[in-house]
C-alpha positions as CSV (number, residue, x, y, z in Angstrom):
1,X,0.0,0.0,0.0
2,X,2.7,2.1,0.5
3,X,4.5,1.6,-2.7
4,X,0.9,2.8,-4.3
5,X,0.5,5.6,-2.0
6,X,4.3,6.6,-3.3
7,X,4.0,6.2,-6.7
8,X,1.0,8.2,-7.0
9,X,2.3,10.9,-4.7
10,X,5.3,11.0,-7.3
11,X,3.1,11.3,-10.4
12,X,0.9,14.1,-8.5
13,X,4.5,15.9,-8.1
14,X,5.7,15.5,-11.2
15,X,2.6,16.4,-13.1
16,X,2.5,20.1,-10.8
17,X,6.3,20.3,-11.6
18,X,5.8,19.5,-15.2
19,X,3.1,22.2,-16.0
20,X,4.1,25.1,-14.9
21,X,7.4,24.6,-17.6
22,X,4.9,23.8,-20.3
23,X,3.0,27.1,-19.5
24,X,6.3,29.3,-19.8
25,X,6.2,27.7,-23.6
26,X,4.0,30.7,-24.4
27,X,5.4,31.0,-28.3
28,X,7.6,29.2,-30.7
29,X,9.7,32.5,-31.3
30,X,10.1,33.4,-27.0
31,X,13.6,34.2,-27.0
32,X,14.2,35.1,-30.4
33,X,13.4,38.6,-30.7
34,X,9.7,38.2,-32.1
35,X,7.1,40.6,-31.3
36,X,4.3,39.7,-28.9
37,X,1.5,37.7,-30.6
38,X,-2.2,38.0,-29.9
39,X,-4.4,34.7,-31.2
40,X,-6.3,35.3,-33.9
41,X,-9.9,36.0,-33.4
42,X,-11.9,33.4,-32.8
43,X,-14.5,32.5,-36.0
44,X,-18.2,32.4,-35.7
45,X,-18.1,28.4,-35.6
46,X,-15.3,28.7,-32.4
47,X,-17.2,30.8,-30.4
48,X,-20.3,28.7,-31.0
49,X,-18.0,25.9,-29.5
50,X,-16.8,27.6,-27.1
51,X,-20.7,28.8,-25.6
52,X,-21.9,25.5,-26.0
53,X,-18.8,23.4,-24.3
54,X,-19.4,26.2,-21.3
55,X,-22.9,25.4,-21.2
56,X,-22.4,21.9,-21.2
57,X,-19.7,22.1,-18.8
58,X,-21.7,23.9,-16.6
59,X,-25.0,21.9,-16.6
60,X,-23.0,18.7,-15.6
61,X,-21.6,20.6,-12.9
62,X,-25.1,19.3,-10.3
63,X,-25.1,19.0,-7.0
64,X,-24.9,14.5,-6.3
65,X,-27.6,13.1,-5.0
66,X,-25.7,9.4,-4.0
67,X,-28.0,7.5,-6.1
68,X,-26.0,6.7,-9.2
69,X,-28.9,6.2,-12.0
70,X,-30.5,9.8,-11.0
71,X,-26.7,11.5,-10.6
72,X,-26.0,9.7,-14.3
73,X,-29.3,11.1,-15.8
74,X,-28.5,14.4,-14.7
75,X,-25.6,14.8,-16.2
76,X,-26.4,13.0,-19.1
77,X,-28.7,15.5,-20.2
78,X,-26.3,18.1,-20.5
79,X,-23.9,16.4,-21.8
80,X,-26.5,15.1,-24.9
81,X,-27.8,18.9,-25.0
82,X,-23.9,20.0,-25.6
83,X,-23.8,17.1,-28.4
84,X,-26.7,18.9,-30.0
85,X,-25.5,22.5,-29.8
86,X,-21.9,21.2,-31.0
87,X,-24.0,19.4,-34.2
88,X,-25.8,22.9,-35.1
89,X,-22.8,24.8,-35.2
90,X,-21.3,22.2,-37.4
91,X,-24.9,22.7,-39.5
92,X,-24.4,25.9,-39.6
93,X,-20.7,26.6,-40.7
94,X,-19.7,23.0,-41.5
95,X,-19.6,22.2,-45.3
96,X,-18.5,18.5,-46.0
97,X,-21.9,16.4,-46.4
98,X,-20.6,13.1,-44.6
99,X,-19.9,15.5,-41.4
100,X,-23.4,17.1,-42.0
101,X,-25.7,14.1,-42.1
102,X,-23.5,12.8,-38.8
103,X,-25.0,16.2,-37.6
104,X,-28.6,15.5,-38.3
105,X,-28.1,12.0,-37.2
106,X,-26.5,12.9,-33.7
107,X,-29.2,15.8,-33.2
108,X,-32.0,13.1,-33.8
109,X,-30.6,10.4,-32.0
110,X,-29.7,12.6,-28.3
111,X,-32.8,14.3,-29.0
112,X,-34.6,11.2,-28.6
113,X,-32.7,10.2,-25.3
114,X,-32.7,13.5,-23.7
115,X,-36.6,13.1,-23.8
116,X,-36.0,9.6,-22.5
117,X,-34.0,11.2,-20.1
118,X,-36.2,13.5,-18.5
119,X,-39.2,11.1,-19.0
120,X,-36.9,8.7,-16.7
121,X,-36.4,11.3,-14.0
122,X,-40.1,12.3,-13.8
123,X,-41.4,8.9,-13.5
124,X,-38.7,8.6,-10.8
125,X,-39.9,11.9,-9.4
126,X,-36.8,13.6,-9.9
């Protein structure tokens, strides 16, 4: 037990030691004289990502209620509701057709379960 206590304790340090270096890579050309770089701005289709990943994020963050089924459910939800937002952008900005019709397909098939979902909790009276 020890021996696992130690090794993880060592993996734990050497991860926190690790990624403060990688942070301090800030750009390629640090060091060499270049400018300061801002990132680009983000397109329309990045931004759309970015709102639904923090909504998704933050509907999974729920408070646990112990019972596993419920606690899964809940975060399900969110989680299939983030699929779907993530499938519209691609709708809206995407362009290949195989990528599209995996759109319409995903948006269908979580649609389907989130109303399972919820139809699960209120039976369950949740």
């Amino acid at each position: 037990m020890f021996l696992k206590t130690y090794i993880f304790a060592a993996a734990g340090l050497a991860a926190l030691t690790i990624q403060p270096a990688l942070a301090q890579q800030a750009s390629p050309h640090a060091g060499h004289g270049a400018a300061a770089q801002t990132a680009p701005a983000a397109s329309p289709s990045t931004k759309a990502y970015e709102a639904a990943n923090a909504a998704m994020h933050a509907g999974m963050a729920i408070p646990y209620t112990g019972n596993a089924d419920v606690d899964f459910v809940r975060q399900m939800i969110p989680h299939h509701e983030g699929a779907v937002a993530m499938a519209k952008v691609v709708l809206a900005h995407g362009k290949d057709p195989e990528i599209r019709k995996l759109a319409e397909e995903i948006i269908a098939a979580q649609d389907k379960e989130i109303a399972f979902m919820r139809g699960w909790l209120a039976r369950h009276g949740q």
